[in-house]
N, C-alpha and C positions, 0 to 999 in steps of 0.2 A: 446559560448562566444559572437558570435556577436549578438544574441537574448537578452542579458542580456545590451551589447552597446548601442541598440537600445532604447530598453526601457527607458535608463536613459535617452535617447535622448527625449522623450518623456514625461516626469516629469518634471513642471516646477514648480521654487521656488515659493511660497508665504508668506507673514508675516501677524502677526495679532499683534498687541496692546495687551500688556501682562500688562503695568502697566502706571499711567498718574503720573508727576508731575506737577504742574499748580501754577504758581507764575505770580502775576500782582506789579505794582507798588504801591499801597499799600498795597498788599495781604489782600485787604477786597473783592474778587471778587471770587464766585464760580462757577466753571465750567459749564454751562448751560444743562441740564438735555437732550435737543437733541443732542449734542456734545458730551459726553459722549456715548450717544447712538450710535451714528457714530462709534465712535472709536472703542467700543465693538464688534462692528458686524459688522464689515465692515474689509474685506481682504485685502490685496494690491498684485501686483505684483510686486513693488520693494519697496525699503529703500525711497524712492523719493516720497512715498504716494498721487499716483496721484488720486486714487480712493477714499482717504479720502479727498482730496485735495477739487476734484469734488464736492464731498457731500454737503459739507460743505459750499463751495462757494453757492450749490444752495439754501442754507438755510441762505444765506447773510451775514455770519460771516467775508467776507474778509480773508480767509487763506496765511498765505505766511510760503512755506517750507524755511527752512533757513541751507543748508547746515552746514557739518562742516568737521573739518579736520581729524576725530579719526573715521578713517571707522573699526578698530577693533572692538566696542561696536556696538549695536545695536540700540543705543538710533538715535531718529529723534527729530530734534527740530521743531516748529511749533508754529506759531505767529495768534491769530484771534479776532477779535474787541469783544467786548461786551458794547453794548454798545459805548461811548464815550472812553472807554478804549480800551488799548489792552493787551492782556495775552499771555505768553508764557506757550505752553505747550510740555516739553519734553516727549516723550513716549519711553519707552522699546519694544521693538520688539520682537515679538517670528516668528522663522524662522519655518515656513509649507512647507510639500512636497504635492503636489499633483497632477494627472497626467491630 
């Protein structure tokens, strides 16, 4: 039993980008082909996507996570320029175990 305690002790959560929605203020703006790419492949270790956060920051989009108050879903919301715009991009989470 405490072989099995441990172990879990040892597994830590990670999430991946299961699915994007992306609405700008005139919704004439599409998602930018390396940001998409980020989000596909890129892990997190929490709901807080610091590691897509990072990315993204270094490819200049200006990212801002924007909290919110419905921690039951898994959805992040996430705010990044394009351009003179800015787009909001909601994403679905998928919750990974890994050790």
């Amino acid at each position: 039993m405490q072989l099995l305690f441990e172990k879990e002790i040892m597994m830590k959560q990670r999430y991946r980008v299961e699915a994007v929605m992306a609405s700008s203020r005139y919704n004439n703006l599409e998602v930018p082909r390396d940001v998409m790419d980020v989000l596909c492949e890129q892990d997190c270790s929490s709901l807080q996507i610091p590691e897509i956060i990072e990315r993204l920051t270094s490819l200049g989009y200006r990212p801002r996570y924007e909290a919110t108050t419905d921690t039951l879903t898994d959805i992040v919301t996430l705010w990044i320029w394009v351009g003179q715009e800015e787009m909001l991009l909601n994403c679905q989470m998928e919750s990974l175990a890994v050790h």
